[in-house]
BALUM-945922 format. One record per residue (C-alpha): residue number from 1; x, y, z. Coordinates in pm, 1 decimal. Layout:
BEGIN
> NUM, X, Y, Z
...
END
This chain:
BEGIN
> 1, 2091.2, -2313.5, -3424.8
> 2, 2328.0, -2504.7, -3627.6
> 3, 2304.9, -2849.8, -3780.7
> 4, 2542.7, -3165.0, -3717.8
> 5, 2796.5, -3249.9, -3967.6
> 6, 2974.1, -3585.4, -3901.6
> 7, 3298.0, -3589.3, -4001.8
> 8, 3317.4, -3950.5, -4118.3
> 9, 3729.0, -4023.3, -4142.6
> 10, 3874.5, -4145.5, -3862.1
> 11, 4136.4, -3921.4, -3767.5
> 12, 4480.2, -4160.5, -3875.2
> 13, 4752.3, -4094.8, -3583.0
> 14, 5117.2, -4274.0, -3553.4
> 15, 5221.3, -4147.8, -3173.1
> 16, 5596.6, -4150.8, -3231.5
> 17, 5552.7, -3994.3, -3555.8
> 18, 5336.6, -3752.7, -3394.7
> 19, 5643.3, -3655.7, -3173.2
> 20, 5846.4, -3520.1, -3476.2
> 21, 5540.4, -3381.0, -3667.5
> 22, 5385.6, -3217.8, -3376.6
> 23, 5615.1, -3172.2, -3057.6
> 24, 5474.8, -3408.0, -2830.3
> 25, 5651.0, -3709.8, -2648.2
> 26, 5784.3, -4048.0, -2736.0
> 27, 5643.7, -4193.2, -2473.7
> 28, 5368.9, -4364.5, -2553.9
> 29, 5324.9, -4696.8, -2781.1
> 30, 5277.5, -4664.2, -3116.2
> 31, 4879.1, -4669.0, -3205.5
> 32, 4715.0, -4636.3, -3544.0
> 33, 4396.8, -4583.7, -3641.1
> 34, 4268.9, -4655.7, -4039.6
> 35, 3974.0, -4516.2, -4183.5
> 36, 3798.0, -4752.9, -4422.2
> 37, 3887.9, -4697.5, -4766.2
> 38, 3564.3, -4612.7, -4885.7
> 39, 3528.4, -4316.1, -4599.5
> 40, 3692.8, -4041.6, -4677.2
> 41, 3752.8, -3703.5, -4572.5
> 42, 3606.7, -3389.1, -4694.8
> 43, 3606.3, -3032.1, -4633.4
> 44, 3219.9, -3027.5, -4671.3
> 45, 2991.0, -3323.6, -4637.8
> 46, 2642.6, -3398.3, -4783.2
> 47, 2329.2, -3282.6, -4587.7
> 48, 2044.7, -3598.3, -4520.3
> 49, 1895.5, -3494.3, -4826.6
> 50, 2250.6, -3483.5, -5028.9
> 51, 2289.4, -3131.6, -5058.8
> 52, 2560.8, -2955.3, -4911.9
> 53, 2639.8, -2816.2, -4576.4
> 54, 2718.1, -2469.4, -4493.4
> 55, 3103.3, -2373.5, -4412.5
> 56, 2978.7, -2280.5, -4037.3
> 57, 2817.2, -2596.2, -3994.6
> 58, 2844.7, -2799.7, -3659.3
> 59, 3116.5, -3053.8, -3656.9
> 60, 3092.0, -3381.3, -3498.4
> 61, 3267.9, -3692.5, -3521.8
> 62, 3088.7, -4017.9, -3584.2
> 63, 3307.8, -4250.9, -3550.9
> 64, 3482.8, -4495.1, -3278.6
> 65, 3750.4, -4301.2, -3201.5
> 66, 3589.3, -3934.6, -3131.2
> 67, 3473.1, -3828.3, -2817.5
> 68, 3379.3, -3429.8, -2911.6
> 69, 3127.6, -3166.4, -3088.1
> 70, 3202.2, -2817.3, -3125.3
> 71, 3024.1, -2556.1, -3345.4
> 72, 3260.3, -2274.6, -3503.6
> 73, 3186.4, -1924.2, -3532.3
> 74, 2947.1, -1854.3, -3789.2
> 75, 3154.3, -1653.1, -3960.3
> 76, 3454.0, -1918.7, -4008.7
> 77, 3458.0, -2147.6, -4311.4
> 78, 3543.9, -2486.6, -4343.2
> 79, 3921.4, -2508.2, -4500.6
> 80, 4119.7, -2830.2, -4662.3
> 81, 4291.8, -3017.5, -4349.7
> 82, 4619.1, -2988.6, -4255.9
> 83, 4833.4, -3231.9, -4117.7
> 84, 4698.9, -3419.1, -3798.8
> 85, 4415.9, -3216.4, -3787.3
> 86, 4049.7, -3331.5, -3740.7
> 87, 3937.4, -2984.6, -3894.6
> 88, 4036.9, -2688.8, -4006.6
> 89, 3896.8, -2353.6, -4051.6
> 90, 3944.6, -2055.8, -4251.6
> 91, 3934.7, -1724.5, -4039.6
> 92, 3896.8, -1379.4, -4143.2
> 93, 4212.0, -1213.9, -4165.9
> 94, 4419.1, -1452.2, -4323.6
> 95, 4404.3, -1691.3, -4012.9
> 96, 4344.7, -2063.7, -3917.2
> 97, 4257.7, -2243.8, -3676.5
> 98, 4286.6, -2610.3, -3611.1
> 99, 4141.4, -2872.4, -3409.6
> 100, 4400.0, -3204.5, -3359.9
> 101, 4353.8, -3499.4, -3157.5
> 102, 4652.6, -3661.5, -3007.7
> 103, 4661.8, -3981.4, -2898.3
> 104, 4747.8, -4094.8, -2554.8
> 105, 4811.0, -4435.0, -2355.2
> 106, 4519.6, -4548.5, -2071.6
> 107, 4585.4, -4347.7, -1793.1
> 108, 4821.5, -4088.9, -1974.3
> 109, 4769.1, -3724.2, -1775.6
> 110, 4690.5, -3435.5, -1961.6
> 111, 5009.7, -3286.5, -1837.0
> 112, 5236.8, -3519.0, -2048.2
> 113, 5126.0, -3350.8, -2401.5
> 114, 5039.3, -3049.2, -2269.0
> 115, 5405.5, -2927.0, -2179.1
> 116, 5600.0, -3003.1, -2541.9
> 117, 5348.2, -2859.1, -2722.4
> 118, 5324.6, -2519.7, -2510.8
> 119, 5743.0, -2512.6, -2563.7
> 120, 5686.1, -2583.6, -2917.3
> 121, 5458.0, -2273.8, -2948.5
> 122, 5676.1, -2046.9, -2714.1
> 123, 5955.7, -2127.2, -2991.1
> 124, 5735.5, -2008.6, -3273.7
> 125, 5667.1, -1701.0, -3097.0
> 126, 5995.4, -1602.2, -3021.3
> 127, 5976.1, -1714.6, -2627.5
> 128, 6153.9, -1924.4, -2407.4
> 129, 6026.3, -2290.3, -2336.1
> 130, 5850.0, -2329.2, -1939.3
> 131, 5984.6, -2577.4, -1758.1
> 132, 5728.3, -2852.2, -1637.9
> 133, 5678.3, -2658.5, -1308.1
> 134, 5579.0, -2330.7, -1446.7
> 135, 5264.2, -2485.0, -1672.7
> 136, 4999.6, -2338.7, -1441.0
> 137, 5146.7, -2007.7, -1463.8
> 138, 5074.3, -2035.6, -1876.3
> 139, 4726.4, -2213.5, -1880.4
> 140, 4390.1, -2157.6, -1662.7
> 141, 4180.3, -2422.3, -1579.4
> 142, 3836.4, -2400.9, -1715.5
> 143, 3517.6, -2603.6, -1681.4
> 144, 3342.9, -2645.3, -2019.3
> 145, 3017.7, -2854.2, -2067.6
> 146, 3133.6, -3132.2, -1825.0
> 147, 3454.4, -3122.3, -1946.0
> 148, 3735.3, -3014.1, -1808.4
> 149, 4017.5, -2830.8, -2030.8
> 150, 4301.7, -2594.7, -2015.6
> 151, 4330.7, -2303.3, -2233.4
> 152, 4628.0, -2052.2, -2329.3
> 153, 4700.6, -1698.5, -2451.7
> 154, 5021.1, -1635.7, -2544.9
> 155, 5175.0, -1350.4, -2710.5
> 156, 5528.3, -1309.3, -2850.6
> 157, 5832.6, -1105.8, -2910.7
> 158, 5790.0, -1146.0, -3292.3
> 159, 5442.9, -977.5, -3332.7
> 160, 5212.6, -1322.8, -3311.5
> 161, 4995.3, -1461.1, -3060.2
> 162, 4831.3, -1800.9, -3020.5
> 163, 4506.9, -1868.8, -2834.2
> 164, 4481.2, -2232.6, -2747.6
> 165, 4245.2, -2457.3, -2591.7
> 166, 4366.5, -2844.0, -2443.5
> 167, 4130.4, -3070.5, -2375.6
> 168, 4113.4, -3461.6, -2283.0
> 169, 3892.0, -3716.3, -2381.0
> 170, 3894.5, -4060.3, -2342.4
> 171, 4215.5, -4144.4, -2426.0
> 172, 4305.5, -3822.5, -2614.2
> 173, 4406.8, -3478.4, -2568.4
> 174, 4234.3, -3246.3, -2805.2
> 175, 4444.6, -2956.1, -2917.4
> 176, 4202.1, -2596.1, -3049.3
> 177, 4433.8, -2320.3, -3196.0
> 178, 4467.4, -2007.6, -3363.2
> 179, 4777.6, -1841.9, -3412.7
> 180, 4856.1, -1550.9, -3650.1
> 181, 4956.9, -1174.9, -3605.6
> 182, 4860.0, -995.2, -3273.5
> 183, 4642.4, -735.8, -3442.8
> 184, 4460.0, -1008.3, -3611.7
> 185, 4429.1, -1285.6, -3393.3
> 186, 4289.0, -975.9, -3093.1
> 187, 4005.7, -955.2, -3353.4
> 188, 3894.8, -1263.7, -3290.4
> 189, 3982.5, -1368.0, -2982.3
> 190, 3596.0, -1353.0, -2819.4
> 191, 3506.3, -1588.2, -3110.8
> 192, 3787.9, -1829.0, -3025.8
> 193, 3644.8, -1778.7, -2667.9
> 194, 3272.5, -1857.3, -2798.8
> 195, 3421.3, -2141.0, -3030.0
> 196, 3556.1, -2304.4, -2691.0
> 197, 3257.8, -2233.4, -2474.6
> 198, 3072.9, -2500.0, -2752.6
> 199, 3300.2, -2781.0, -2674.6
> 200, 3130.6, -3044.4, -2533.9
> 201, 3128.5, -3445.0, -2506.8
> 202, 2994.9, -3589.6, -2858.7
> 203, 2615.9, -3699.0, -2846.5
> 204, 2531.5, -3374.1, -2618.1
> 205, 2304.7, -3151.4, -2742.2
> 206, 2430.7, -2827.7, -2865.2
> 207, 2348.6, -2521.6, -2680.4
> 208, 2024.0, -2325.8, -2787.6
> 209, 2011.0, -1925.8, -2870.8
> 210, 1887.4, -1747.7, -2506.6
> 211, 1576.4, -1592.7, -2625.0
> 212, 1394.5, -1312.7, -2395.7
> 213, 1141.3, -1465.5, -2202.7
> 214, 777.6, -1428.7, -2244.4
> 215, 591.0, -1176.1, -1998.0
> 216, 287.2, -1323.7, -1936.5
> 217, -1.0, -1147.6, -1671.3
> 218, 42.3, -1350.7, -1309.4
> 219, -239.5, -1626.9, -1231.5
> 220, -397.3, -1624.6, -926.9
> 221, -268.3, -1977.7, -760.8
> 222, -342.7, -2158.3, -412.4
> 223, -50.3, -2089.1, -182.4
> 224, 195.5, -2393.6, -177.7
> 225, 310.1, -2551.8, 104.5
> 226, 655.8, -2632.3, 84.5
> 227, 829.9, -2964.4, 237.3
> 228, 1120.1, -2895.1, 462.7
> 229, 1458.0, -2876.2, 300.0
> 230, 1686.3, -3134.2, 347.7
> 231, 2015.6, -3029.5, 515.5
> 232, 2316.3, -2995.7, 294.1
> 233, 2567.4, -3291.8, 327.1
> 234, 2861.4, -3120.5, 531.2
> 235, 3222.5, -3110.9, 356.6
> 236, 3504.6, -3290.7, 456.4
> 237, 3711.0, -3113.3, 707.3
> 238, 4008.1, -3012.0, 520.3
> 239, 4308.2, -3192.2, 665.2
> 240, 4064.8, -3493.9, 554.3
> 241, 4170.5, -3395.2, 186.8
> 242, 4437.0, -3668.7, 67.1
> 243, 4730.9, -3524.6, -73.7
> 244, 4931.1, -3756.9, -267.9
> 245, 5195.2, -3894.5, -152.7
> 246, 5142.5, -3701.9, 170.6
> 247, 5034.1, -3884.8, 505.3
> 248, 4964.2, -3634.8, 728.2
> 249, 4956.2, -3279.8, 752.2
> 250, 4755.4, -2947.2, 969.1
> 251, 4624.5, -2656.4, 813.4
> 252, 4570.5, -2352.8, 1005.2
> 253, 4253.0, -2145.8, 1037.4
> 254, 4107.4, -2028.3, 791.9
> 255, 4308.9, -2277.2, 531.5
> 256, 4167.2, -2501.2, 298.0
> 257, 4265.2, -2761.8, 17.2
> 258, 4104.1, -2726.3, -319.4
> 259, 3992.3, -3015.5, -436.7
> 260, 3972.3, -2931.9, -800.3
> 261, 4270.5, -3148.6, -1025.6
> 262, 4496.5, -2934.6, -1156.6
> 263, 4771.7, -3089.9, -1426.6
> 264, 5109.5, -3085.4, -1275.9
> 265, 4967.9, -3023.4, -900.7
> 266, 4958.3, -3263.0, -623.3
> 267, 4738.0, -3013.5, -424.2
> 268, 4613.6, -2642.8, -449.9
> 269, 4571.4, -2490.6, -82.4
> 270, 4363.9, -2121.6, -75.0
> 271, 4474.8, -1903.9, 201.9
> 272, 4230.7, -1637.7, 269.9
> 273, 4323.9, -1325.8, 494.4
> 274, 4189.7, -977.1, 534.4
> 275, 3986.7, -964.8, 190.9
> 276, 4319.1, -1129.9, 6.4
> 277, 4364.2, -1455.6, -146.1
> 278, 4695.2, -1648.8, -227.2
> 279, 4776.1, -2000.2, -302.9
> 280, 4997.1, -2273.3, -227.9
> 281, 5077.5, -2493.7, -488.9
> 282, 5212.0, -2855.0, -406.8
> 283, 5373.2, -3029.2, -646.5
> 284, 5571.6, -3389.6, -621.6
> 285, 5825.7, -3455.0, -871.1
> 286, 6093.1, -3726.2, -915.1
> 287, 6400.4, -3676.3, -714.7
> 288, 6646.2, -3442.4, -913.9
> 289, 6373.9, -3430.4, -1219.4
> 290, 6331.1, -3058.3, -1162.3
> 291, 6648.7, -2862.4, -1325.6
> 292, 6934.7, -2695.8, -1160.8
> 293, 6924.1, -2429.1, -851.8
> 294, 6971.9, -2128.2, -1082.8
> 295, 6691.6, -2237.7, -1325.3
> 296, 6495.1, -2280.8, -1038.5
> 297, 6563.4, -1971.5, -856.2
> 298, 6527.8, -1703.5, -1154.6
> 299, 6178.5, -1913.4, -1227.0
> 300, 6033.9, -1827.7, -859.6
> 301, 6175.6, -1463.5, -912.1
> 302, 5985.5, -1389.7, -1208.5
> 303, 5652.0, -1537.3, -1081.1
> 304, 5716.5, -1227.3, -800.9
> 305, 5801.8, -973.6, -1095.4
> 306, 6208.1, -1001.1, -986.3
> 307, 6429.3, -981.3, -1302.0
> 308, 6695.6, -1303.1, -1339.9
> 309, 6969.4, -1352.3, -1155.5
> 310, 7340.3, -1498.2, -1240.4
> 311, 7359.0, -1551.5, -836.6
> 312, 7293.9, -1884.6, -729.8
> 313, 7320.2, -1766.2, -370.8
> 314, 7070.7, -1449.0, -420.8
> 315, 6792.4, -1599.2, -207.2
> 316, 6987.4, -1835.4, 116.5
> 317, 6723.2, -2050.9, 245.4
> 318, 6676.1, -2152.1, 623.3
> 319, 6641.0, -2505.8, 691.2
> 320, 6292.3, -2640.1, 882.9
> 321, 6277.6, -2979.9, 1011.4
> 322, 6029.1, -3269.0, 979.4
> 323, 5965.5, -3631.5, 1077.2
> 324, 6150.4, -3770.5, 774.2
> 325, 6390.3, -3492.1, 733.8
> 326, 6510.1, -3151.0, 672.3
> 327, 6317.6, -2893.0, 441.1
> 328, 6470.8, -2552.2, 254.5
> 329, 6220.1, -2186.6, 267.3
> 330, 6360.5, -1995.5, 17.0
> 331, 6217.7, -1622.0, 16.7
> 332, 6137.3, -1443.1, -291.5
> 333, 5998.0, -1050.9, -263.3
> 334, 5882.1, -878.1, -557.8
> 335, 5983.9, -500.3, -623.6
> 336, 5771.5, -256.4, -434.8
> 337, 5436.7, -142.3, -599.2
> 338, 5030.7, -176.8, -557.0
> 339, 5046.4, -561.8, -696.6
> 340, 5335.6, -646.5, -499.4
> 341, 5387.2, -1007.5, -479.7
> 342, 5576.7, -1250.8, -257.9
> 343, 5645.3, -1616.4, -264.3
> 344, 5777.5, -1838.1, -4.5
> 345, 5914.3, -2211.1, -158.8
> 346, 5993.3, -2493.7, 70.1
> 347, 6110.3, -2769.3, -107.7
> 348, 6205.4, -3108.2, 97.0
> 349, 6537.2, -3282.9, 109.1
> 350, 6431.5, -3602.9, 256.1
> 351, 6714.9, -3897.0, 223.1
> 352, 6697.3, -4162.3, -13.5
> 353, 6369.3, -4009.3, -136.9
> 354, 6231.4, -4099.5, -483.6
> 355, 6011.1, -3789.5, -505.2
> 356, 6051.6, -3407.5, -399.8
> 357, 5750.9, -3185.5, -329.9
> 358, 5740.2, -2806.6, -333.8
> 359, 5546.2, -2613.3, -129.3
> 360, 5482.1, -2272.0, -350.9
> 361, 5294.0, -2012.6, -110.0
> 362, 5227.4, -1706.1, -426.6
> 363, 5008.0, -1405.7, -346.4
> 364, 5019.2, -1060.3, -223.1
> 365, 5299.8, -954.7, -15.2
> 366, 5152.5, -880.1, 263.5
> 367, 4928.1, -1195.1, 290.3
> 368, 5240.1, -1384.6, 233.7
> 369, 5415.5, -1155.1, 540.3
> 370, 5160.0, -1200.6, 790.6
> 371, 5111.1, -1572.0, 693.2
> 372, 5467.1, -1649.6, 745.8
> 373, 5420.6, -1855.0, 1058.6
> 374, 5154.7, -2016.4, 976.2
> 375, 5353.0, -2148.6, 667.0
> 376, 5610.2, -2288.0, 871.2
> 377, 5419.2, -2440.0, 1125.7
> 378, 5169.5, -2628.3, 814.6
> 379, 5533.0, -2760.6, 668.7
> 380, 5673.7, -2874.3, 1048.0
> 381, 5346.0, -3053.4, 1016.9
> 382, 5392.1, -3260.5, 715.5
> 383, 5426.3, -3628.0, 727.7
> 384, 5550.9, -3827.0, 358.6
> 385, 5460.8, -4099.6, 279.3
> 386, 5748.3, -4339.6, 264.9
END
């Protein structure tokens, strides 16, 4: 079990500065926080009793404007900081990794400095920048410590990888990273995973070592009578679910919407058939915010495997109607193989309409095959909101 260092400079951000320095948008106001003069930095703070910390201590911020606690590998020493960053650690191999707060507006979404930064990274790996649609395809959603958080693994063409961790609090949008060369950064990747696994809101305990437990010789006891169990509270049916910016709407059997946020999602639907999951992904952007058909197209093909296309017409979609309006299926199959995939996209074309949503139904291909119909009768059934 580790000790708490608190790290007692407040972390000094300029938001459109931050936009050059680190890749992040101009969107938000300017805000600036000062550390008092007399509270400064450094790499390793006094103990209670004045003496000096260990490298692998526990860091913690104390002050007004910090909202996490981590504890870093034990083998990972504290390093000078670098610019942004709340910490910084040396790792074996010639790495580092970095912990930097960003700060964000009230009511700023996660997704808003996720997305630069990710395209900033692809570009120092030698990779092509996602488009807004495609961040769920780079980052899983994890659940850490009552926090909820985003992490990444991406490898390049030039021989580096980056492992990253995104995660918002109050205000902020905490950024964990290690990037170096493949081989290296490999080696510690199940640190970086235990190193993430620690984050947690600031105040909360850390976790303690699991220790065996004690086998002790059973005592005799009087039988205990048991009060009845209260019945579980039943869950909403599903078309109950509010989509945004979606009135109305049927699922068929056997469908149901995942209530879980997900950045850059208006809903997540699971579709469960014969032992095989797939999703549909539903996702509302403003109207011609979302890049031109070809983009678009050779994006869908290679979340089915398909390489691009110079075609603009490779996929013809088939019109459906709804209340408001008329809505393309386009129909992407992946090549043939065991993990053959298939995605059907409907995307609406609704007059005058300030957003568009896309319907993404992704999963195996024969799911998707079988499912067809029900797909097309769950979009007839959609109702916007206007």
């Amino acid at each position: 079990m580790r000790t708490t260092t608190p790290l007692s400079a407040v972390v000094a951000l300029i938001a459109g500065s931050l936009v050059t320095a680190a890749g992040c948008e101009r969107q938000d106001p300017v805000q600036v926080y000062k550390a008092p003069k007399e509270a400064k930095a450094q790499p390793l703070l006094a103990s209670a009793a004045g003496s000096p910390k260990s490298a692998a201590d526990e860091h913690e911020f104390d002050n007004a404007v910090s909202e996490l606690a981590w504890t870093a590998p034990s083998e990972w020493t504290d390093a000078p900081l670098v610019a942004f960053s709340a910490a910084t650690y040396a790792v074996p191999g010639g790495l580092s990794a970095t912990v930097s707060p960003i700060v964000r507006g009230p009511g700023a979404v996660i997704s808003g400095s996720v997305l630069p930064n990710v395209n900033r990274w692809q570009g120092q790996l030698g990779l092509p920048p996602s488009a807004e649609a495609e961040l769920d395809n780079v980052a899983r959603h994890v659940h850490v410590n009552d926090l909820e958080a985003m992490t990444l693994d991406l490898t390049g063409t030039n021989g580096k990888r980056m492992l990253g961790a995104v995660v918002p609090a109050a205000g902020k949008v905490y950024f964990f990273k290690l990037m170096g060369d493949a081989d290296k950064v490999a080696a510690q990747a199940a640190n970086f995973e235990a190193w993430v696994k620690t984050i947690r809101p600031a105040g909360a305990a850390a976790q303690p070592k699991a220790e065996a437990p004690k086998v002790e010789p059973p005592k005799a006891e009087a039988p205990k009578v048991e009060a009845p169990k209260p019945e579980a509270p039943k869950a909403p049916a599903a078309d109950a679910v509010k989509i945004p910016g979606i009135a109305a709407y049927t699922l068929p059997a056997g469908w149901q919407v995942d209530a879980t946020p997900r950045p850059m999602r208006a809903a997540t639907i699971i579709v469960t058939r014969d032992g095989a999951t797939a999703q549909i992904i539903v996702s509302r952007l403003g109207a011609g915010a979302f890049g031109d058909k070809l983009s678009n197209l050779n994006r869908w093909r290679g979340q089915v495997g398909l390489p691009p296309t110079e075609n603009a017409d490779a996929h013809p979609a088939r019109e459906l109607k709804i209340a408001q309006g008329p809505v393309d299926v386009l129909d992407f199959e992946g090549p043939a193989g065991a993990e053959r995939k298939r995605q059907l996209v409907a995307v609406t074309k609704l007059p005058d309409a300030k957003s568009t949503f896309f319907f993404r139904f992704l999963g195996p291909h024969e799911l998707i095959g079988k499912s067809s119909g029900d797909f097309d009768a769950f979009v007839k059934s959609l109702k916007i909101e206007e």
